[in-house]
N, C-alpha and C positions, 0 to 999 in steps of 0.2 A: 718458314716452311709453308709452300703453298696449300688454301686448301685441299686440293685433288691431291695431293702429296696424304696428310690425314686420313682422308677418306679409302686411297687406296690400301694404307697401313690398316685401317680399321678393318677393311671388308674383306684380305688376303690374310688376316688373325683370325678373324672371326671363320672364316671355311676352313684354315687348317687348325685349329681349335676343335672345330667342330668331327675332325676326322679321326681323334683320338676317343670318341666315345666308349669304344669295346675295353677300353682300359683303366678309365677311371681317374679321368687325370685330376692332380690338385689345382690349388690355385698360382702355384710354384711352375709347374709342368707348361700349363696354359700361360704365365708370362713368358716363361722362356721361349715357347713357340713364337709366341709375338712378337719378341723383341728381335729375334731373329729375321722374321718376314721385313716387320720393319725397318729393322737395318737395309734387308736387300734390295727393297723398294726406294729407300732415301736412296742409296749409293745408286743405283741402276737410273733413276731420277735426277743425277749430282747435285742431292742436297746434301746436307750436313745427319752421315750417320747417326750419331749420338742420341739426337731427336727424334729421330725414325724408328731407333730402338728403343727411347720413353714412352714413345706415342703405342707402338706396337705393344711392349708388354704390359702398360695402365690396360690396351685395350684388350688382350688377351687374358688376362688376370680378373679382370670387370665381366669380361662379354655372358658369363654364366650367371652374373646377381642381378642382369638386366634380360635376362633369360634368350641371350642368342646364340649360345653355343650350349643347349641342353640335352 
């Protein structure tokens, strides 16, 4: 997986993460957003899904204990 591949999973987590605040999402809530950005971004990219949804929902699920989606 390239890095710009990464980077774009991270930073397309991290803003729809960010856009569930009025709700109170868990850390459950915020991977699953991720994992799904991630997915759409590897595939949309033709890389290997599966990765895109690792990479997305670690980042989704993290992005709140390193305080970027608060």
């Amino acid at each position: 997986m390239s890095k710009f591949l990464a980077i774009a999973a991270l930073v397309g987590t991290t803003a729809v993460a960010g856009c569930t605040q009025g709700i109170n999402p868990t850390d459950t809530d915020r991977a699953l957003i991720g994992a799904g950005v991630g997915a759409t971004v590897a595939h949309v990219g033709g890389h290997n899904v599966v990765k895109g949804a690792a990479i997305g929902g670690a980042a989704g699920a993290l992005c709140n204990d390193v305080r970027l989606c608060q």
